[in-house]
N, C-alpha and C positions, 0 to 999 in steps of 0.2 A: 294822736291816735285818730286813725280817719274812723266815721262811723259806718259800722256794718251794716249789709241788708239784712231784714227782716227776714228772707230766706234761711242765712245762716243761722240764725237763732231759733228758728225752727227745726231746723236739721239737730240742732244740739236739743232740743229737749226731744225730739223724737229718737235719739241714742239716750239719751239719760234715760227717758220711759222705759224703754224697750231694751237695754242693755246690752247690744251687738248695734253692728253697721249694715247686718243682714237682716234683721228683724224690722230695726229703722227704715230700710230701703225700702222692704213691704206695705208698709205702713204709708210712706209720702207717695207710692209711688214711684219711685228713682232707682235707679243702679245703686251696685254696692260703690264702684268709684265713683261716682256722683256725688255722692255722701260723702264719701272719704274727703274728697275734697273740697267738701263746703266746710267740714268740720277742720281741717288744719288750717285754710283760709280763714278761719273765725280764732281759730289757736294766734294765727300771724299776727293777724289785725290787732288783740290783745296783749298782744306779747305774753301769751300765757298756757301752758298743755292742760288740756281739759279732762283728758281722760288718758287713765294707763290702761293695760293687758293685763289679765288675770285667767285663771282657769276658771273661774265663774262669768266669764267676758270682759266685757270694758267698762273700770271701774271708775266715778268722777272721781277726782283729785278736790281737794278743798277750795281750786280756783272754782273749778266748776258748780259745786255746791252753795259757793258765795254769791253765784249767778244767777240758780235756777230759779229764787223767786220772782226778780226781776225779768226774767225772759217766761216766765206763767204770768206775767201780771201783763206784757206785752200780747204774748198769747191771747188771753180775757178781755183784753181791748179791742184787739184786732177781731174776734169772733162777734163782740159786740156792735164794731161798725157794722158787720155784712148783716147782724140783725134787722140794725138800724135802719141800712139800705134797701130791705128787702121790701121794707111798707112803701107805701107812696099814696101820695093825699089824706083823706077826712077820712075814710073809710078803714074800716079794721080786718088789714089786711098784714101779712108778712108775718116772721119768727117771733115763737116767744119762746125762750128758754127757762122751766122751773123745775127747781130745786125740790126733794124732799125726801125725809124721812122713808127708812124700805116698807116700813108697812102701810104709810099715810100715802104715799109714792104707789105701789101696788096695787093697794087695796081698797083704797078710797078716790083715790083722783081720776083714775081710770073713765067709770062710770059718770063724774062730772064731767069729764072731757070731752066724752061721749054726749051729753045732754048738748052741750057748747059748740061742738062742730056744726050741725043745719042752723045755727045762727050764724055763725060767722065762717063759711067753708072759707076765706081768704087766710086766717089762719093757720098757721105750720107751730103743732106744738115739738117741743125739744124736752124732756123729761128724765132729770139726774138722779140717780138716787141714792142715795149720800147720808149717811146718821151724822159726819162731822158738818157745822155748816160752812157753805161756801161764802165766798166774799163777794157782796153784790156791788160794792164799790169797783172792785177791781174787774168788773163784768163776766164774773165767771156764771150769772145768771143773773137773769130781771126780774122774777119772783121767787120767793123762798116760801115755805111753809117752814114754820121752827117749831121746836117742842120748848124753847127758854126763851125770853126776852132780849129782843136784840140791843146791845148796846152800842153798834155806830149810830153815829147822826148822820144825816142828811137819810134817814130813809125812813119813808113810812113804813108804820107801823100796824096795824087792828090786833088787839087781842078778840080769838074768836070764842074763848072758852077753857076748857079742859078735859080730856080723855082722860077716861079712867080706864082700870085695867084689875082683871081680875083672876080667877086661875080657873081653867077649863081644861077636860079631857074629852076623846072622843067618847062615842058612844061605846066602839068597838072597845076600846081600854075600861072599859067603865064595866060593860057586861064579862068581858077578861077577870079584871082583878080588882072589882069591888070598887064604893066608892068611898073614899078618907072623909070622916064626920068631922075630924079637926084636924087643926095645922101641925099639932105633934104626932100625927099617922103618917104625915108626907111621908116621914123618912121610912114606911116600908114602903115606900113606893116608885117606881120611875119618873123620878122629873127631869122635864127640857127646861135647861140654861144656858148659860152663857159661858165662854171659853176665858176670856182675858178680862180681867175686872177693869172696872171706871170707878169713881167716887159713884155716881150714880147708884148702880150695882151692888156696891159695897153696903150705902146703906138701906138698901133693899135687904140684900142679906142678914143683917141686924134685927131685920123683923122677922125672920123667917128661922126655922129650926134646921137649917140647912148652911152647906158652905158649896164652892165648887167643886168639893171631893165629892161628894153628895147625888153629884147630878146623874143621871144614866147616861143622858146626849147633852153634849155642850156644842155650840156653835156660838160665832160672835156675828152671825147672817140672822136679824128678825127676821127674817123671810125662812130660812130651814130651819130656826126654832118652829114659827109657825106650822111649817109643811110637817115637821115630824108630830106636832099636835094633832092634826089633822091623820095622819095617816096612824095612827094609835099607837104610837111610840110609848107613850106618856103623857104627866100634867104640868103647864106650864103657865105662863101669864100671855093673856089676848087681850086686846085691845073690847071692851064690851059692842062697841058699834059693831065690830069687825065679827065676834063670837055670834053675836043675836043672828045675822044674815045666816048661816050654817045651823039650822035642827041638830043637825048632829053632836056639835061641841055642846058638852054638859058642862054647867056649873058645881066647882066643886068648893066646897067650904063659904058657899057666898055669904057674906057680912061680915065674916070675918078676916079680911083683909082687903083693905083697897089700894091703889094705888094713879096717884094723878098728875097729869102731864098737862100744862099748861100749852095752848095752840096758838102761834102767830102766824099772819101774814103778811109776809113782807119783802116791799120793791124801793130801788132808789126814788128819791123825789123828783129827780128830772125823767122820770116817767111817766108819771102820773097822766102828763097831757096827751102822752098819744093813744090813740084809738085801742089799740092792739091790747095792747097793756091794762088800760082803763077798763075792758068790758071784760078782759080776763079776771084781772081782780075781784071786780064785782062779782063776777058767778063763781067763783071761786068761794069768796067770802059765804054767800049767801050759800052753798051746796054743802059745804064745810059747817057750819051752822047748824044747819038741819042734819050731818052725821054727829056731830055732839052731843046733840040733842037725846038719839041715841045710842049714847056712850057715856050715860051715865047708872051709876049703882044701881 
């Protein structure tokens, strides 16, 4: 088997993403025969059909599925060198690409990012937002923020703290339909949750007088939980650093229930030394601290 370009294996995960050879084409850039024939060329090479025909498009075959980690892990490498390449010298310059949580992602990093740029305008941030984490190993990002403790090695670590979270409505909801003195009243009430359960979730729910039937608005986006909070939908769980900034959201039932999320941050070790990296972390670390701080009960 002679070895394929990296072209081709791009071509295949931009069909595999995107699920036609026309969507794919828009996407790279390229014609549809363009594609077409980078993708049978990569079929030849392997001696193997990647994808069938279907009326929902073109669908991977089990060859192709056995692949596609290994061509994202290619992917994540290759996006990582042009990181790499884009610094040059002592100075903290070029890509940082981070990771995070939708509502730490959103609604808190922003504003640090912001403090961060007239120090270091050579900077180019790249900003994922992702509730699963991503693999900093396989370069699919240089810093992570996580809500659980990471368990690969080779990467540092800080624990920064922990985010609590409490249940808040708007004002507008509040002057509407009263506000619930205890957590056995939720259930006359409109709550924002969540659509597809996690273990997480699950044992959330255990403490709460409530199930998913329960909910008014379910979304599995913390961000259109959020926004429906915000727009007087209902009462849901906010993050308390994120609630206090907005007058508006009231606290409902406070003390009696909390709920806490552990904060890391985290980069591979063979980062540590460049510039780029090093002064992010650090104001990172240090901004994130001080939203903690208040983000608590």
């Amino acid at each position: 088997m002679s070895d394929p370009d990296w072209s081709l294996y791009r071509a295949f995960l931009a069909v595999l993403t995107e699920g036609s050879l026309s969507a794919a084409a828009r996407t790279l850039g390229l014609t549809q025969p363009t594609l077409g024939r980078q993708i049978a060329e990569l079929e030849r090479v392997l001696g193997a059909a990647l994808f069938t025909r279907s009326p929902q498009g073109l669908k991977p075959t089990d060859a192709a599925l056995d692949l596609a980690p290994h061509a994202q892990a290619m992917a994540g490498a290759a996006t990582a060198m042009l990181r790499a390449a884009s610094s040059a010298g002592d100075s903290a310059r070029g890509v940082v690409r981070l990771t995070a949580s939708e509502i730490i992602g959103a609604e808190v990093l922003p504003l640090l990012l912001a403090a961060y740029r007239p120090r270091h305008p050579g900077v180019v941030v790249e900003l994922s937002l992702d509730n699963q984490q991503q693999d900093l190993l396989r370069g699919a990002a240089d810093i992570a923020v996580r809500m659980v403790r990471p368990s690969q090695d080779a990467l540092v670590a800080r624990r920064l703290g922990d985010t609590h979270l409490g249940l808040y409505a708007h004002r507008r909801y509040v002057e509407a339909e009263g506000r619930p003195e205890t957590l056995d009243a939720l259930e006359r009430h409109a709550v924002v949750g969540f659509d597809r359960e996690t273990p997480f979730l699950r044992s959330l729910v255990q403490r709460l007088p409530l199930a998913r039937h329960g909910f008014a608005f379910r979304a599995d986006s913390d961000l259109a939980q959020l926004a429906a909070i915000r727009a007087g939908f209902g009462i849901g769980f906010v993050q308390h650093g994120v609630a206090r900034r907005d007058p508006d959201l009231l606290p409902i039932c406070p003390g009696q229930i909390d709920l806490a999320l552990e904060v890391w941050l985290v980069m591979h070790e063979d980062l540590r030394a460049t510039p780029r990296m090093r002064t992010t972390f650090d104001h990172l670390a240090e901004g994130l601290g001080a939203f903690l701080a208040t983000s608590q009960p």
